[in-house]
C-alpha positions as CSV (number, residue, x, y, z in Angstrom):
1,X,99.6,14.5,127.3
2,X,96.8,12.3,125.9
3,X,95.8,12.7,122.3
4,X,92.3,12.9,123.0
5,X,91.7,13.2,119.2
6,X,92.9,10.2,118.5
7,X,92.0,8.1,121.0
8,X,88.6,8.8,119.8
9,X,89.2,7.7,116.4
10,X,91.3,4.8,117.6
11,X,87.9,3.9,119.3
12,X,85.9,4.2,115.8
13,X,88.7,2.4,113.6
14,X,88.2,-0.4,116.4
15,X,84.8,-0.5,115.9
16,X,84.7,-0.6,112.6
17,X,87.2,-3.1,112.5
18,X,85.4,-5.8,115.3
19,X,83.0,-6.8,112.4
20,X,85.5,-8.9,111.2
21,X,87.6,-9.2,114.5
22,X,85.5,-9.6,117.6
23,X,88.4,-9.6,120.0
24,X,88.4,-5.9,118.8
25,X,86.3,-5.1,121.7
26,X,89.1,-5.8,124.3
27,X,90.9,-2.9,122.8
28,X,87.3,-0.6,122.9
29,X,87.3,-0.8,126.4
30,X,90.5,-0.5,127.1
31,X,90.9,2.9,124.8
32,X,87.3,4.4,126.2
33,X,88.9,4.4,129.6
34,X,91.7,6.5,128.8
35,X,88.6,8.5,127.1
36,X,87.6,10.4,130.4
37,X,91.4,11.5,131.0
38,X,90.6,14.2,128.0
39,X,87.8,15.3,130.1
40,X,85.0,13.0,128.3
41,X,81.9,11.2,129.5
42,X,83.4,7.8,131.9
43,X,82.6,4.3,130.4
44,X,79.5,4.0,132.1
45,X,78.2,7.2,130.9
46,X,79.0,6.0,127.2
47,X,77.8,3.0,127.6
48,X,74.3,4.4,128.7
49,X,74.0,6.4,125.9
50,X,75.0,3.8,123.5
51,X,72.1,1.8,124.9
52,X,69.7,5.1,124.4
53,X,71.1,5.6,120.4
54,X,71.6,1.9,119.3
55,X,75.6,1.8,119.0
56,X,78.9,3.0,120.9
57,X,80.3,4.7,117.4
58,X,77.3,6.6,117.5
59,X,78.3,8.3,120.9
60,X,81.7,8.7,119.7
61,X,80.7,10.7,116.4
62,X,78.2,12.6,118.6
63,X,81.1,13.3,121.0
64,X,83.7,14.2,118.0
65,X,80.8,16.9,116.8
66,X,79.5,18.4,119.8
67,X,76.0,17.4,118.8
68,X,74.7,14.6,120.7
69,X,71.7,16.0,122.8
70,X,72.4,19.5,121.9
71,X,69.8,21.3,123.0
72,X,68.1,24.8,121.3
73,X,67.0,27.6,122.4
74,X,63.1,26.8,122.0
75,X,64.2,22.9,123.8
76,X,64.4,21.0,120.8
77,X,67.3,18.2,120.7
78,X,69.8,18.0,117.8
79,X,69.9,14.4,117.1
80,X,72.5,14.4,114.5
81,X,74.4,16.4,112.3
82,X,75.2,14.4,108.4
83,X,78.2,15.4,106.9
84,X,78.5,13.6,103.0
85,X,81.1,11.5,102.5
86,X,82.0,13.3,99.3
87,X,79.6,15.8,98.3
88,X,80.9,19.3,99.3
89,X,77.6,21.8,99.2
90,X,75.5,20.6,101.9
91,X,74.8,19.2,105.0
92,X,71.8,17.7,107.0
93,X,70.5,18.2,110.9
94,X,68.1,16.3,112.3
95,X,66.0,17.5,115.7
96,X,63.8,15.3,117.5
97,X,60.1,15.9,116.9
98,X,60.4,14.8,112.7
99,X,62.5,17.9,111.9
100,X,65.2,18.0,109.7
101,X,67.3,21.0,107.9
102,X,68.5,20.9,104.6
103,X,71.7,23.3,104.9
104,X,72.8,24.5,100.9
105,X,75.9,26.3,100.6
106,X,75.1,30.1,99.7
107,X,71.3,28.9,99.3
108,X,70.4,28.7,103.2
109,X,68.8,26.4,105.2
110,X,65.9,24.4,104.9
111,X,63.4,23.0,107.2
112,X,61.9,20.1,106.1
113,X,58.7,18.5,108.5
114,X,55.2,16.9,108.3
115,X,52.9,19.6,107.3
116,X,51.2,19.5,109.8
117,X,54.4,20.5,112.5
118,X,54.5,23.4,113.8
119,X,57.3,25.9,113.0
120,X,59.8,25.6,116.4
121,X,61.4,29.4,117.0
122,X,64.1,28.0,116.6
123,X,63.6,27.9,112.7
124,X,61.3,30.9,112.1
125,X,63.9,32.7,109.7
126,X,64.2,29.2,107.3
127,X,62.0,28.5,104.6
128,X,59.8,26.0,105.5
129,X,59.3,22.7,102.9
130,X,56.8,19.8,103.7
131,X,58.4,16.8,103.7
132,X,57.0,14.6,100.7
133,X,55.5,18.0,98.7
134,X,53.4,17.4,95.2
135,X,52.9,19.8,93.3
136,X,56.6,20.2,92.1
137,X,57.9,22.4,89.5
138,X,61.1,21.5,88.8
139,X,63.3,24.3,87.2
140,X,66.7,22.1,87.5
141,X,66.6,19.4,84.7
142,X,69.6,17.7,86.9
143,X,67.5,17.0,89.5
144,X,64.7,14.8,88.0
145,X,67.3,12.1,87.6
146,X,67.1,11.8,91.6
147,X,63.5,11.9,91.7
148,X,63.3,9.0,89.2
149,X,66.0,6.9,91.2
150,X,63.8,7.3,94.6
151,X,60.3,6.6,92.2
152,X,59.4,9.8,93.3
153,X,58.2,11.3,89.8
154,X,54.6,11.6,90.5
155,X,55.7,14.7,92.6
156,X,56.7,16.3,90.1
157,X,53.7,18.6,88.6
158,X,55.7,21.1,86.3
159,X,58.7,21.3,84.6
160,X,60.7,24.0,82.9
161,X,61.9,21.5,80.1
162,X,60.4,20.8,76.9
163,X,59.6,17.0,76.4
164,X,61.9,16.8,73.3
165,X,64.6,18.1,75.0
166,X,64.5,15.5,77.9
167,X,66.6,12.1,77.3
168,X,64.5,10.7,80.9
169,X,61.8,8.7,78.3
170,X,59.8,8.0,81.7
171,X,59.7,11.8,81.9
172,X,59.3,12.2,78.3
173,X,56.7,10.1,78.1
174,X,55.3,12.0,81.6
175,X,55.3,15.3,79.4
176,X,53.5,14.1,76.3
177,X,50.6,11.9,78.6
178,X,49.9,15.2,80.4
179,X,51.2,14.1,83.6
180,X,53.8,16.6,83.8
181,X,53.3,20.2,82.3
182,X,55.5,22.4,81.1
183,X,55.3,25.9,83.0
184,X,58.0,27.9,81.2
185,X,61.7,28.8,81.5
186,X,63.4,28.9,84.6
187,X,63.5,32.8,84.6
188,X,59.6,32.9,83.2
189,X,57.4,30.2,84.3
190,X,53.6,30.9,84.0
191,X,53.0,32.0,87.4
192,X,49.4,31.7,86.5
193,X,50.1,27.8,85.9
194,X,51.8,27.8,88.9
195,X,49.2,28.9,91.4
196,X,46.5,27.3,89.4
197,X,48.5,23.6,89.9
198,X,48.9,24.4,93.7
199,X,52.7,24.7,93.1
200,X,53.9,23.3,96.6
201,X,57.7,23.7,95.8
202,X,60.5,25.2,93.1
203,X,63.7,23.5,92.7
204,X,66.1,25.9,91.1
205,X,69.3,25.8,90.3
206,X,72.1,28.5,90.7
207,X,70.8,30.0,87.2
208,X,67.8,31.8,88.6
209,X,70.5,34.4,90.7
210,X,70.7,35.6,86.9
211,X,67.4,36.3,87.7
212,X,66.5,37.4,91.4
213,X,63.3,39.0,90.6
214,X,61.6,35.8,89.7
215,X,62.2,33.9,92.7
216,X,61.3,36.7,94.9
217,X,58.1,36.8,93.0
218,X,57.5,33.3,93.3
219,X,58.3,33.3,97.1
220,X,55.6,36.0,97.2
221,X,53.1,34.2,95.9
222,X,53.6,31.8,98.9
223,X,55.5,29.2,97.3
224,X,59.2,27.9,98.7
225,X,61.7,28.2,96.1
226,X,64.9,25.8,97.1
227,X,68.5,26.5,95.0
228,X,70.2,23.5,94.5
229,X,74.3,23.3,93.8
230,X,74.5,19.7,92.3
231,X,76.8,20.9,90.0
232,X,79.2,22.2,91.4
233,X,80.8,19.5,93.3
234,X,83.9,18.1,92.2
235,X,83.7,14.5,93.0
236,X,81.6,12.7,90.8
237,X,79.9,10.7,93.8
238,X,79.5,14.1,95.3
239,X,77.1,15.1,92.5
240,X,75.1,12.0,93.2
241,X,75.5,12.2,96.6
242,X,72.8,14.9,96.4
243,X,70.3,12.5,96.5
244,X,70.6,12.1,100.1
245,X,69.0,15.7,99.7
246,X,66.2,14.8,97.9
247,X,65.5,11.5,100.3
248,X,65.4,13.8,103.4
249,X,63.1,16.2,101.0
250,X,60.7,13.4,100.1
251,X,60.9,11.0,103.0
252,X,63.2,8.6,101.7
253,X,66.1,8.6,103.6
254,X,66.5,5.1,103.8
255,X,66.2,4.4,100.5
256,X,68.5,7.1,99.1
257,X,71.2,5.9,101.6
258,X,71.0,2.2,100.2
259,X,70.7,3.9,96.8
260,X,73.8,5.7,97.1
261,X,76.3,3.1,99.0
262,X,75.4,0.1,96.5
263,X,76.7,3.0,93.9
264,X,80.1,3.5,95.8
265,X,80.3,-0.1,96.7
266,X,80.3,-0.9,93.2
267,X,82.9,1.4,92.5
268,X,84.9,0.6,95.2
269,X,84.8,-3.1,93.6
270,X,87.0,-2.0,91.0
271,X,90.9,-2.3,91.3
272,X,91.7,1.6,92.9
273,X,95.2,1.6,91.4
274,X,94.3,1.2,87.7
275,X,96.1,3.5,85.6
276,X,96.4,3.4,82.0
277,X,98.5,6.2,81.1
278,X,95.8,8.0,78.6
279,X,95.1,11.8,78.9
280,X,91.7,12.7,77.7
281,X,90.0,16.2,77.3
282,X,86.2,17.3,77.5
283,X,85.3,20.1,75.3
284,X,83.1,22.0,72.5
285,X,83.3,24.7,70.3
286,X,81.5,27.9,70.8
287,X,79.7,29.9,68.1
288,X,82.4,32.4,68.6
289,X,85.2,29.6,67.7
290,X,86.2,29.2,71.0
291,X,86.8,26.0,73.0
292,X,85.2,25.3,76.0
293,X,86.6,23.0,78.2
294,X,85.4,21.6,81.2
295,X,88.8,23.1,84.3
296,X,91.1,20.5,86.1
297,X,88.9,19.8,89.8
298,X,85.2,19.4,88.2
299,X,83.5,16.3,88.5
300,X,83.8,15.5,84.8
301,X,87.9,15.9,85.2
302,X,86.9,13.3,88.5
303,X,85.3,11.4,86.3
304,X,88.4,10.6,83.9
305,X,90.6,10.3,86.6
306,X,88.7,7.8,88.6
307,X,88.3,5.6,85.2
308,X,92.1,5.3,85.5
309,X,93.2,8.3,82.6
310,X,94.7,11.5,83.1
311,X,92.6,15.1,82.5
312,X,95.2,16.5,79.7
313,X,94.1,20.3,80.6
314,X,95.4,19.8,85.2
315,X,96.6,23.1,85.6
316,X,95.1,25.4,83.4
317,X,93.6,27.8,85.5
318,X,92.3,31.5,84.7
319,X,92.4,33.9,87.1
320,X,89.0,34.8,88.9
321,X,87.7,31.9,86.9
322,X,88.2,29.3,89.9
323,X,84.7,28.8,90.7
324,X,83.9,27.9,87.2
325,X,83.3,24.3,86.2
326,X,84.3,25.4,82.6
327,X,86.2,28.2,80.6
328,X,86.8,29.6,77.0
329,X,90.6,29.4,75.4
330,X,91.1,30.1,72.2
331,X,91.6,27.2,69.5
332,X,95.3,28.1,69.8
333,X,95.9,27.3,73.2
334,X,93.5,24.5,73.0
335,X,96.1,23.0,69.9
336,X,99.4,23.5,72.2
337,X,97.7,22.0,75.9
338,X,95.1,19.0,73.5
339,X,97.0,18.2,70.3
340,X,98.9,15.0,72.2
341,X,95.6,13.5,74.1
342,X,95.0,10.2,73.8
343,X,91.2,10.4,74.0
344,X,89.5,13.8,72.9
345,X,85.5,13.7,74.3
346,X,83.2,16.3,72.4
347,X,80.6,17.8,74.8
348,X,77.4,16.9,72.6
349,X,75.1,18.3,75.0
350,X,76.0,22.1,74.6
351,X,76.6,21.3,70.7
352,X,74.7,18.6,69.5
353,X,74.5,17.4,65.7
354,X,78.2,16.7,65.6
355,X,78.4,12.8,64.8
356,X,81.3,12.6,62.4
357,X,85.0,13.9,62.6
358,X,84.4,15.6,59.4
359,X,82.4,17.8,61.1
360,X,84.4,18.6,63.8
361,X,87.8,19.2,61.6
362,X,85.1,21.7,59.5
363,X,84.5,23.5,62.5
364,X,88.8,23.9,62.6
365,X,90.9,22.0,60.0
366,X,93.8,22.0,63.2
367,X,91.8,19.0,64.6
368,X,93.4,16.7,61.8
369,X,96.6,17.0,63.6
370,X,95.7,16.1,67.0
371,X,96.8,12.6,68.0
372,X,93.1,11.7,68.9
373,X,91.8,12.3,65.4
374,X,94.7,10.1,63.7
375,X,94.0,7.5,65.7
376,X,90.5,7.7,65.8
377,X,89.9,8.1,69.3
378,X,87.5,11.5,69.7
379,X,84.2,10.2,71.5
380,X,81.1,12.5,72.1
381,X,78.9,12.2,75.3
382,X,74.8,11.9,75.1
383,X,72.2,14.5,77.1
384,X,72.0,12.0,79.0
385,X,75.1,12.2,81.0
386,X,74.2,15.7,82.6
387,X,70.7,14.5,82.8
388,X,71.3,11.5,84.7
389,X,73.3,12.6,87.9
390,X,72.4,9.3,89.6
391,X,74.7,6.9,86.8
392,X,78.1,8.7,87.3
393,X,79.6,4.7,88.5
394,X,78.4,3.8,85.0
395,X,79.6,6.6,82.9
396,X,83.6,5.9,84.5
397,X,82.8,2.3,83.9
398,X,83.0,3.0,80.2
399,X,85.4,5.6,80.0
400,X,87.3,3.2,81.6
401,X,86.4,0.5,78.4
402,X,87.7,3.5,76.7
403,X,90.8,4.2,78.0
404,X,91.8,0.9,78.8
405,X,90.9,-0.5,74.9
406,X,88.2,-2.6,75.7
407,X,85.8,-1.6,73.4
408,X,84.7,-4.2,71.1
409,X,81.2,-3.8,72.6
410,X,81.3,0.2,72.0
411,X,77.7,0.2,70.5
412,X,76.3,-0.7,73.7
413,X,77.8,1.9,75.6
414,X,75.3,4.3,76.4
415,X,76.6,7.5,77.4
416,X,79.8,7.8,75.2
417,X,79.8,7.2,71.2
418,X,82.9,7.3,69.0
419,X,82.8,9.4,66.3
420,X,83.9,8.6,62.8
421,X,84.4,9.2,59.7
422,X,81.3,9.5,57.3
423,X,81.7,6.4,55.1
424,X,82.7,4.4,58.4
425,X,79.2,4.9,60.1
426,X,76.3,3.0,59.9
């Protein structure tokens, strides 16, 4: 029996593949007629619709998803339905008529339009978001990165971070000039401040379900209030695949799609199968004397592994704890799983003020016997890696430097800074 499955991807791999070799097209034709055995559209009716949506793969991926002219109940045609290449938490629709839907994972869906569109039936129970909204308070530091990278920050209205606390120095600056004002925490802006700026839009991140009751009040007082999950993708191009999100949000599709494949491209330029046989771990200490470390499967894990070294903690897993991008051991276990890394990475953000590996063995003298500290090789991240979602390529560019011994030019690296001994620095 025909594999209709794969016929249909033996038609896209062709495709893709005729750039290069135009004879390729022989073999399209020749595969899309054995297409309507599995009970699809005939050549001709492909070919028509190719000439209506611009390309044959087009009418194949519509085909593969059961979207192409899907039709709603209030009329309104599903043009396409985006699935990330990497990113994990959300997806995109677009309807004819300007409308598109923002789909979060346990946040909802999203209808994004001119403001002037009315609201189809067919969307009535979504929160409704103009597309290209001022007026923004932004409650999810992580996501000002993307704004910046589209030159979208005159948006943004309010913020729920100090200026001193931002590493952005555009944003910074922003704060200090007046530009942007800062409405509070996360779970207590100035709702006063936020109806007196006209507030258009929240962006929230999954901290404010610590905190229902303030984003039901805010929805109250008229304003949409959108969760974002950034964060908890484990790729590290899935995390800045979000900007795709914030181009359908602001009107900048285009751009955040040309944004986003130079970034892979440029990865994908590296050799795939370097491997340099170093184990690294990404950790800090709590108050309490515990360490945190960041679990095998998070992006910062991804991160390592894609800059050719090994996450030293793959397996450690706590029960009920899978969801969790990080998770407290004790100093103990941390010695018996750490003590042989090759590269230990101090997570400066949470902790910051730690420069100097006396510091850290003060925290717990064990750290002079890990291999790391006797051969110099702990490192400590800056803010702004967290605070820069849309630089992941360059942050495994220089943990690859790192573990591949190539740092001579070290003080130039701007997201990763060795730590030393006191009388070494300066």
């Amino acid at each position: 029996m025909t594999d209709c499955y794969g016929l249909k991807q033996q038609v896209k791999k062709t495709i893709r593949a005729s750039v290069e070799r135009p004879r390729a097209w022989i073999v399209i034709m020749l595969t899309t007629l054995s297409l309507s055995a599995c009970g699809m559209q005939g050549t001709a009716d492909l070919q028509q619709k190719a000439e209506k949506t611009g390309t044959f793969e087009d009418v194949i991926e519509s085909e593969e998803s059961g979207v192409f002219g899907e039709e709603s109940g209030s009329g309104l045609h599903k043009l396409d339905s985006f699935k990330p290449e990497y990113a994990e938490q959300f997806s995109i629709d677009h309807y004819e008529g300007g409308y598109s839907v923002i789909n979060i994972n346990e946040a909802g869906s999203f209808l994004v339009a001119d403001a002037d569109k009315e609201v189809p039936e067919l969307f009535r129970d979504m929160t409704f978001i103009e597309r290209n909204p001022d007026r923004i308070y932004l409650a999810s530091s992580s996501s000002m990165d993307f704004f910046r990278a589209l030159d979208c920050l005159d948006r943004v209205a309010l913020t729920s971070t100090k200026a001193p606390d931002w590493s952005l120095e555009e944003v910074k600056q922003l704060i200090e000039n007046g530009d942007i004002l800062y409405a509070g925490k996360y779970s207590s802006p100035d709702y006063e401040l936020l109806l007196r700026e006209n507030c258009r839009l929240v962006i929230e991140n999954t901290m404010i379900y610590h905190n229902p009751e303030t984003k039901e009040l805010i929805e109250k007082l008229g304003i949409p209030v959108m969760v974002e999950r950034s964060s908890y993708e484990s790729h590290p191009l899935g995390r800045m695949e979000w900007i795709r999100v914030y181009g359908c949000l602001m009107g900048k599709e285009e751009e955040a799609d040309s944004f986003f494949e130079k970034e892979v491209q440029r990865l994908e330029e590296r050799p795939a199968d370097r491997k340099y046989g170093k184990s690294a771990v990404f950790f800090y200490i709590t108050p309490g004397g515990y360490v945190n470390v960041r679990m095998p499967g998070d992006y910062v894990s991804g991160m390592i592994e894609l800059a050719g070294g090994e996450y030293a903690l793959n397996g450690l897993m706590k029960e009920d704890e899978g969801a969790f991008s990080a998770v407290n051991i004790t100093m103990e276990e941390f010695y018996v799983r750490a003590r042989d890394a090759d590269v230990l990475i101090y997570n400066s953000t949470i902790d910051g003020g730690i420069d100097s590996l006396e510091e850290l063995c003060a925290k717990n003298s064990l750290f002079s016997d890990f291999r790391a500290c006797k051969e110099g090789n702990i490192w400590k991240n800056e803010s702004d890696m967290f605070q820069e979602a849309t630089k992941a390529v360059q942050m495994i560019e220089e943990l690859e430097a790192i573990f591949g011994g190539e740092t001579e030019n070290e003080e130039e690296f701007r997201f990763f800074h060795r730590m030393r001994q006191k009388n070494e620095e300066g």
